[in-house]
C-alpha positions as MATLAB code, in Angstrom:
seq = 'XXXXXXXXXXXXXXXXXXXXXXXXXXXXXXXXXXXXXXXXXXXXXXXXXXXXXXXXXXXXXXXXXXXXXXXXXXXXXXXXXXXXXXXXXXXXXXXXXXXXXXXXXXXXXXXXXXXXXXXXXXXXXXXXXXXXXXXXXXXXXXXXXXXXXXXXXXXXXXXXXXXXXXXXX';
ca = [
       5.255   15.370    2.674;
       6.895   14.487   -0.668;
       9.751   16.619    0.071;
      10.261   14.551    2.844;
       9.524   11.334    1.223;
      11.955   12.186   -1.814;
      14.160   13.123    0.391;
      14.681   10.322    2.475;
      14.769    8.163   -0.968;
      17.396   10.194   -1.928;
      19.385    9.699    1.210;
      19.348    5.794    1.232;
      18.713    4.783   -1.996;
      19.524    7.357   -4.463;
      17.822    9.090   -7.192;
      15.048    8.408   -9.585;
      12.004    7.919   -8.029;
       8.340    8.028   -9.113;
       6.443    9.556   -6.491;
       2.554    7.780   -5.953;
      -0.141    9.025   -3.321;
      -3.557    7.715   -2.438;
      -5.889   10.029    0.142;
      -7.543    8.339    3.624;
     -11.169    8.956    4.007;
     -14.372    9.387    6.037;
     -17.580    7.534    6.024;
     -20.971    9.697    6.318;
     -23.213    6.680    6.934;
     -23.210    2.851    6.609;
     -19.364    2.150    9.025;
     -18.621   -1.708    9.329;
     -21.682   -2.428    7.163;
     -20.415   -2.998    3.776;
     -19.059   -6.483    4.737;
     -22.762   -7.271    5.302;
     -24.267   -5.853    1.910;
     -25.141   -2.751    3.807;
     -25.193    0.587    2.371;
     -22.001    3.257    2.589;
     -21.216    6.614    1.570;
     -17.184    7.186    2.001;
     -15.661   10.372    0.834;
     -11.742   11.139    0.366;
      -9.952   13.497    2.434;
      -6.865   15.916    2.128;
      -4.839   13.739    4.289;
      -2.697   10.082    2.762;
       0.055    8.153    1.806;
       2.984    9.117   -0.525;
       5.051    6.856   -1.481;
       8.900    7.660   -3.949;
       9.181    4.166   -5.693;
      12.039    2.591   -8.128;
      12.550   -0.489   -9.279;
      15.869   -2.154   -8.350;
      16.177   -5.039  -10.819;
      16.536   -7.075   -8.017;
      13.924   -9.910   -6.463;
      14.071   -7.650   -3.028;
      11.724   -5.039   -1.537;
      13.910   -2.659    0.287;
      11.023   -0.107    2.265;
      11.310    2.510    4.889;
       8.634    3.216    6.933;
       9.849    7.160    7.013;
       6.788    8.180   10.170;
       8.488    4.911   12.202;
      11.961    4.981   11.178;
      12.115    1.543   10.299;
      13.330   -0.584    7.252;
      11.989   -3.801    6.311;
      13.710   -6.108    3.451;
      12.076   -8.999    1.970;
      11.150  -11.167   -1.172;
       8.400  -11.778   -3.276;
       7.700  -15.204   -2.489;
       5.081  -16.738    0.677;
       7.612  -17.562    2.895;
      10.100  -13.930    3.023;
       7.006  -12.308    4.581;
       8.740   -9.672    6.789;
       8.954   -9.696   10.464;
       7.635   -6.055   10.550;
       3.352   -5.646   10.686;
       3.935   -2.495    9.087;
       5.651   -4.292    6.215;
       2.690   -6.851    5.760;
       1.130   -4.253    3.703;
       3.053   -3.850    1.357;
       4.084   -7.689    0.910;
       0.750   -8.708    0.886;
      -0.406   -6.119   -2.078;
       2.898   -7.333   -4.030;
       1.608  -11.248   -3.528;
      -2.238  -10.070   -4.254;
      -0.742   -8.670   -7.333;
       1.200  -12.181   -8.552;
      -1.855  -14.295   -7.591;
      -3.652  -12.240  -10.050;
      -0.733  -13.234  -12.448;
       1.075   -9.686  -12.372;
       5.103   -9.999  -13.180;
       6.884   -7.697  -10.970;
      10.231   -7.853   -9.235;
      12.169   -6.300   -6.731;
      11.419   -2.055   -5.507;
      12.837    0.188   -3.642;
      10.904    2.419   -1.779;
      10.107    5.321    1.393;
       6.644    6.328    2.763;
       4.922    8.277    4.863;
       1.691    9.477    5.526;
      -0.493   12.090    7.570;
      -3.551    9.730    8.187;
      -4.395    9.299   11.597;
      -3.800    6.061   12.660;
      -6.412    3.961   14.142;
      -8.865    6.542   13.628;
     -11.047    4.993   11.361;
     -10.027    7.047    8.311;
      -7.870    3.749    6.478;
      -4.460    4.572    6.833;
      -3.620    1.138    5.766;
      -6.412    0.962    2.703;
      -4.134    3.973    1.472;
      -0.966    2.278    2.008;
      -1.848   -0.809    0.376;
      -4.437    1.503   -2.692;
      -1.120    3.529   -2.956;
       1.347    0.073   -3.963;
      -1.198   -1.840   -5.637;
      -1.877    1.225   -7.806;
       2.169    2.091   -8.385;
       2.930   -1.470   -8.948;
       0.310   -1.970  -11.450;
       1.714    1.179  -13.722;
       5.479    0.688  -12.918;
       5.158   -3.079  -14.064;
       2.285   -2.671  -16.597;
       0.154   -5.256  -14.826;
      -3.084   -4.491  -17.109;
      -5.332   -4.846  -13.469;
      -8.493   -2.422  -13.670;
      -8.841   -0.418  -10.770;
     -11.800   -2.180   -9.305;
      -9.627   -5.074   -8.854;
      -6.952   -3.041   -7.004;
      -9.475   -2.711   -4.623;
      -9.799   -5.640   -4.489;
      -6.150   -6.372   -4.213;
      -5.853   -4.310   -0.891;
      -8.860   -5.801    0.749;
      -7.302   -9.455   -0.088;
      -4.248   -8.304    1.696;
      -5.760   -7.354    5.105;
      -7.630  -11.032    4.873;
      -4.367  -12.639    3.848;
      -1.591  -10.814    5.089;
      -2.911   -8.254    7.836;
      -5.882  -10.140   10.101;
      -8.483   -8.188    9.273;
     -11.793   -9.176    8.151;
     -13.137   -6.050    6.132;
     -15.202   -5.155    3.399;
     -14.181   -3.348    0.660;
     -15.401   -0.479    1.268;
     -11.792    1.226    2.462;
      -9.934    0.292   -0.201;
];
């Protein structure tokens, strides 16, 4: 999978990018009950998100979905959120990150991952652990990892619809 991922960055956007991966994972006991102080015990798996990432210099996020074939282009501010639910991901970890008074610009960027979707094994807690993690050490944020956690769960309640725990992330 990062063959392919660097690959396809290569293709549309050129050289120089930092590859970043975070794994999906199963839940042995405790699903849907860490939202209500209940008790969990998550594991990662050998399945995830990679991600080739370069900054552009630019106030633009230029991303391609590589598994959908689709590229979404947006800004940094509330109102460029993309048209693309795919893409609400990834805008919502880059706003998570500037409410929590992280600096960062414009990216360029191609994923893809092997995480069954919709199978309870958080594809999109790996997309969004994957970007809050890479834009935290491209930009040199200074946001512990707890609160990158944090950051992705804040993004499904703000960005994405969904009301979960943290847990996921």
């Amino acid at each position: 999978m990062q063959t392919k991922v660097s690959k396809k960055f290569e293709e549309l956007y050129g050289q120089g990018a930092v590859l970043f991966a975070s794994p999906g994972r199963i839940n042995l006991i405790g699903e849907h009950t860490d939202y209500n102080g209940g008790f969990v015990f998550p594991g990662a798996v050998d399945k995830g998100i990679v991600a080739a990432i370069r900054l552009n210099g630019t106030d633009k996020v230029r991303a391609y979905a590589l598994d959908l074939g689709e590229e979404a282009v947006f800004g940094l501010r509330e109102e460029d959120k993309p048209e693309q639910s795919w893409a609400h991901y990834l805008f919502g970890v880059c706003r998570e990150v500037q409410k929590r008074g992280g600096k960062i610009g414009g990216f360029d960027t191609v994923f893809a991952g092997d995480v069954p979707l919709g199978a309870g094994m958080s594809s999109s807690a790996a997309l969004e652990s994957t970007y809050a993690f890479a834009l935290n050490d491209l930009y040199a944020c200074g946001i512990d990892k707890f609160e990158l956690a944090r950051i992705g769960q804040s993004t499904e309640h703000n960005y994405c619809g969904v009301n979960c725990g943290i847990m996921d992330q």
